[in-house]
N, C-alpha and C positions, 0 to 999 in steps of 0.2 A: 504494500500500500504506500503512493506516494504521501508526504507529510507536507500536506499544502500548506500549512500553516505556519512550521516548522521552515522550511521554505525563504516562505513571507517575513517572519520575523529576522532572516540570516540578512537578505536582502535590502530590508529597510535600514540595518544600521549601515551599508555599504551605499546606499543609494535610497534616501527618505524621499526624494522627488526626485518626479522627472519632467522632459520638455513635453513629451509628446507618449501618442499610443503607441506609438511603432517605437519610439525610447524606452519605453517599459516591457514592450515585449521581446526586445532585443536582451534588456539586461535581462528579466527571468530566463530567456534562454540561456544565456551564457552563464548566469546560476547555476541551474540545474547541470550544463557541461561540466561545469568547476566539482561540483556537487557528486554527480556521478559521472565521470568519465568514460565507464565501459558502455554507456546507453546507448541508441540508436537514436538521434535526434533529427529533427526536421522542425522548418519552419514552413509557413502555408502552406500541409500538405494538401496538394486538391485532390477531390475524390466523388462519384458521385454518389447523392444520396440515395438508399435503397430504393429500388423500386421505380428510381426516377430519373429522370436526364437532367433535373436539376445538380449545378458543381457545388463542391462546400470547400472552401478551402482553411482547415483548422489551423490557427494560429500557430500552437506548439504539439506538437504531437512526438511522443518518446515511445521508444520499446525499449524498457530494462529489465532482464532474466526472465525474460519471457513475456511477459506482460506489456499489453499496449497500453497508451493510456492520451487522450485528447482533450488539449484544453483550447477554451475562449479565453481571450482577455481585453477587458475593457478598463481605458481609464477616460472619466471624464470631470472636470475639472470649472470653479466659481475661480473669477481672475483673482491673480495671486503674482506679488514679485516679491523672490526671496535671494539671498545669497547663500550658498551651501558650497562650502570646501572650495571656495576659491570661485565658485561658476556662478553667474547668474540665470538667475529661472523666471522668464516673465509668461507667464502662465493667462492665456485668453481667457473670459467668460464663455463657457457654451453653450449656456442658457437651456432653452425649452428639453425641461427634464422628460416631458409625458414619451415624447419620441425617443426619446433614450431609455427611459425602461424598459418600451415596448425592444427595443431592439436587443436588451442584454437577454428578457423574458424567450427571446426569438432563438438567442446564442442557446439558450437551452432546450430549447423543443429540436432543433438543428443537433445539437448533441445526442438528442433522445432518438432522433434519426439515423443519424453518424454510429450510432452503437447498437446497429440494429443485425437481425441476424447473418444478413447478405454481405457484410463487409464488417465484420465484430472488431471494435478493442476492449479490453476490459473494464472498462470504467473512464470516465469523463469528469473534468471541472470546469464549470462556466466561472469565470471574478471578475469582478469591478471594482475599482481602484479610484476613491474620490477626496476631494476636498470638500463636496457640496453638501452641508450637511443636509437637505431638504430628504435625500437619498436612505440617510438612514432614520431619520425622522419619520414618525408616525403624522398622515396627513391631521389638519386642525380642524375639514369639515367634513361630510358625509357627500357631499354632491359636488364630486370630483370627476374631472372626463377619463382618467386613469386609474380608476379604482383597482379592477382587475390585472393591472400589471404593477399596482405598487408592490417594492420589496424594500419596505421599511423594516429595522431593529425587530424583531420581536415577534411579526406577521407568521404566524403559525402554520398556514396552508398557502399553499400555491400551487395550485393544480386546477386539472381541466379545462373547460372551457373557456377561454380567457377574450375579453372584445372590449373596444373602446365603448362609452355609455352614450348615451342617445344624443348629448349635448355635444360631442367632442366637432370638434370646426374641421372643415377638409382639409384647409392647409395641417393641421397641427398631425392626420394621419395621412397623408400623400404618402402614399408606395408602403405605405403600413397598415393598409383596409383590410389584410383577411384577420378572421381569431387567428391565435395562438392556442391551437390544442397538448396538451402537456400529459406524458403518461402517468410520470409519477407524479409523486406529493413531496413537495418542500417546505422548509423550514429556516426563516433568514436570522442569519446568527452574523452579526457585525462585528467587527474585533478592530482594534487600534493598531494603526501602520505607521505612524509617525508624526512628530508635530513641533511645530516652528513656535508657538505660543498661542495666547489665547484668543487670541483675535478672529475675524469669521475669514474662516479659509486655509487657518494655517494647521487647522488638525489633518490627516488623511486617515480616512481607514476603508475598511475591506469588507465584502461578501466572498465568500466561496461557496458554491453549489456543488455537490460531487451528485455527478449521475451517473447511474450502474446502468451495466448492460442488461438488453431485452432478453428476457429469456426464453427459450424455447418450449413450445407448450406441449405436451406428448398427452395426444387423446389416448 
């Protein structure tokens, strides 16, 4: 079993921020090389998903003694400029969170596919990697156009059928209109990745999703 978290915590003292997505999925990579050097590593392996002509191309994807194993990684990021070990980090707003959950909620339906039995690895981690706390925050009202894809601190289920609610405006789901159907049930467990002080912006921390493979059903 990979120790994603184990991982996470090695990484943030070496690198508590980064510029970019493609900068954090570069160092994880190189992590995990440092980390285990006998592994089979790949960056966007593409592949299609079962069943489909649709490509997936996974971020990081490893085989260590035997065992495959696929992650997503997402970071996104409330504007932030900090100095860390000599570098400066001037970090954009990316604002509109509703299309960004839908899309992390996506990285793992796409994984629930990815690990299906026509092309199996053993197990799969979707992460997000933020400064924004709205993310792990529990939302303040009830009549949200993103109900069903929040993955706030503490949200107990996350599963099935998942859809923007009746309010949601077209721009804010543009090329994001179908559900998200989701096999299994999750549970979002937030944890601290790093932090600059107390100010808004300068905490980061973390989701990790582990998804298991589909298993085979024997009538």
């Amino acid at each position: 079993m990979l120790d994603i978290h184990g991982l996470m915590a090695v990484l943030s003292s070496r690198r508590p921020i980064f510029h970019s997505e493609a900068d954090f999925q570069h160092a994880f990579a190189w992590h995990i090389h440092e980390t285990l050097p006998e592994c089979d590593l790949r960056l966007e392996r593409e592949q299609f998903l079962p069943g489909t002509q649709e490509r997936m191309a996974t971020d990081v994807w490893i085989r260590v003694s035997g065992v495959a194993i696929a992650i997503e990684l997402k970071y996104t990021n409330r504007a932030l400029q900090e100095e860390c070990n000599g570098e400066v980090f001037a970090l954009r707003d990316h604002g509109a969170q509703p299309p960004r959950r839908y899309d992390f909620v996506k990285d793992v339906q796409r994984l629930e596919q990815a690990l299906g039995l026509h092309n199996p690895a053993d197990y799969g981690f979707a992460v997000l990697l933020t400064n924004n706390s709205t993310y792990w925050s529990p939302p303040r009202q009830d009549n949200i156009i993103d109900s069903d894809f929040r993955i706030h601190d503490g949200r107990q289920v996350l599963s099935g059928n998942l859809q923007w609610s009746d309010n949601a405006g077209v721009g804010t789901m543009r090329n994001r209109e179908n559900p998200i159907q989701l096999r299994n049930s999750y549970r979002m467990r937030w944890r601290d990745y790093s932090s600059f002080g107390d100010k808004p912006g300068q905490t980061f921390r973390y989701v990790a999703i582990e998804i298991p493979p589909r298993q085979e059903i024997t009538l």
